[in-house]
N, C-alpha and C positions, 0 to 999 in steps of 0.2 A: 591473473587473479583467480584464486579457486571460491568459490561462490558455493553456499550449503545451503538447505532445506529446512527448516527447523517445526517439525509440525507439535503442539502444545495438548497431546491427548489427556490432561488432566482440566483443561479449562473447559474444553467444547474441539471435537471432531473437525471441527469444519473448520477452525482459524487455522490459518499455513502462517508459518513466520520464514522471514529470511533478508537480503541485506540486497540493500538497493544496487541495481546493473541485471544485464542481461542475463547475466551464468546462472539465475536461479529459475529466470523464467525458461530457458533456452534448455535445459537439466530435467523438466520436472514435467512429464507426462499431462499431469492431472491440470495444469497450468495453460496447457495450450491453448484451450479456450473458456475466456473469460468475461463472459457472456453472462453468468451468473455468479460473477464475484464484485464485492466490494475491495475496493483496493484502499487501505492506509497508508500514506509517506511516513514515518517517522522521521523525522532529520534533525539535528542541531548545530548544525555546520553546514556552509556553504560547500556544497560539492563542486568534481568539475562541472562543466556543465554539458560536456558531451555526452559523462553516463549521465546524467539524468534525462537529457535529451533524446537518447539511444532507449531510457527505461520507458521513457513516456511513449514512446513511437510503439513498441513491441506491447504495452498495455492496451495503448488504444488501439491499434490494427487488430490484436484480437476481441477486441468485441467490450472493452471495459467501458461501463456507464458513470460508473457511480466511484469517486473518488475523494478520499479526502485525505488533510494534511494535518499534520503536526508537529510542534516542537520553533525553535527560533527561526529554523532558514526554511517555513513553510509558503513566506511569500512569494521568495525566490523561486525554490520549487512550483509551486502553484503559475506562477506566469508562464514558466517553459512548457507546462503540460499545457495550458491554454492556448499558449503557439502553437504546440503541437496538432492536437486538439481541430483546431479553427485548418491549419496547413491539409492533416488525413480528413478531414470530415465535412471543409468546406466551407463550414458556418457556424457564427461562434454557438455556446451556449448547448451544443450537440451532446458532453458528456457532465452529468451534473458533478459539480467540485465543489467542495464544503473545506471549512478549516475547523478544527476540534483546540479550543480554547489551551486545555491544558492536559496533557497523558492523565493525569488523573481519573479522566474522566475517558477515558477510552473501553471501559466497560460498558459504561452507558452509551455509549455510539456503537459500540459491536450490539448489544441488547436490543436495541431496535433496527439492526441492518435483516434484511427479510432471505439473506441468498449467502452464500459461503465469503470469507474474509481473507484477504489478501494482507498481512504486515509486514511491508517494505523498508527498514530501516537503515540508516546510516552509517551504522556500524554494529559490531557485536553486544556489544555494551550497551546496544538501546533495545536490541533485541529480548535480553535477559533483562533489563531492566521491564520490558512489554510483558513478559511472560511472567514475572513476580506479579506484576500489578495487576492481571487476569486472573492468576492461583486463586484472588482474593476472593473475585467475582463466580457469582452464579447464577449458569445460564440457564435458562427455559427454549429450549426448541419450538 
């Protein structure tokens, strides 16, 4: 699977977009550690659950605190990174996980994230769909 980058320099410098699995984390220099990023799932479909499994391990072994999900299969998602989560770290509750109601409102959750944005989606179609509904928005550093 070829896996891209997709970074949105007309919204704000610091959001990375690209499609959930390892090939974007594993590709992307500036990704290695992520210590200072917010990570968003987008999802709307139940993935396998190896890459998400696979996504979640290489998120959290580099240093990812702060995560959140959205879209319909954000549940599903959201428990594999909690196993995951609790398996590298030990104890649950270690990286905070939030769920974001509706993409609508994912300006408003980037707007108050205080450290660079991570948008992990589902597919290509959620990505461009993230990246219209960001155009809209504006941000203050």
């Amino acid at each position: 699977m070829i896996q891209h980058n997709f970074t949105d320099f007309t919204a704000n410098q610091n959001i990375t977009f690209g499609i959930i699995g390892r090939g974007i984390l594993g590709s992307n220099r500036k990704l290695r550690d992520l210590t200072n990023h917010t990570v968003i799932i987008v999802c709307d479909e139940i993935m396998d659950e190896s890459v998400v499994r696979e996504t979640a391990d290489v998120i959290l072994t580099r240093g990812c605190k702060n995560i959140a999900f959205c879209k319909d299969a954000n549940e599903d998602i959201r428990a594999i990174f909690e196993e995951e989560d609790i398996e590298i770290n030990g104890y649950e509750d270690f990286s905070v996980m939030w769920g974001i109601e509706d993409v609508e409102d994912l300006g408003m959750e980037i707007s108050s994230c205080w450290n660079e944005v991570l948008i992990l989606c589902g597919n290509m179609s959620l990505v461009r769909e993230c990246q219209e509904l960001l155009k809209e928005e504006v941000f203050v550093c």
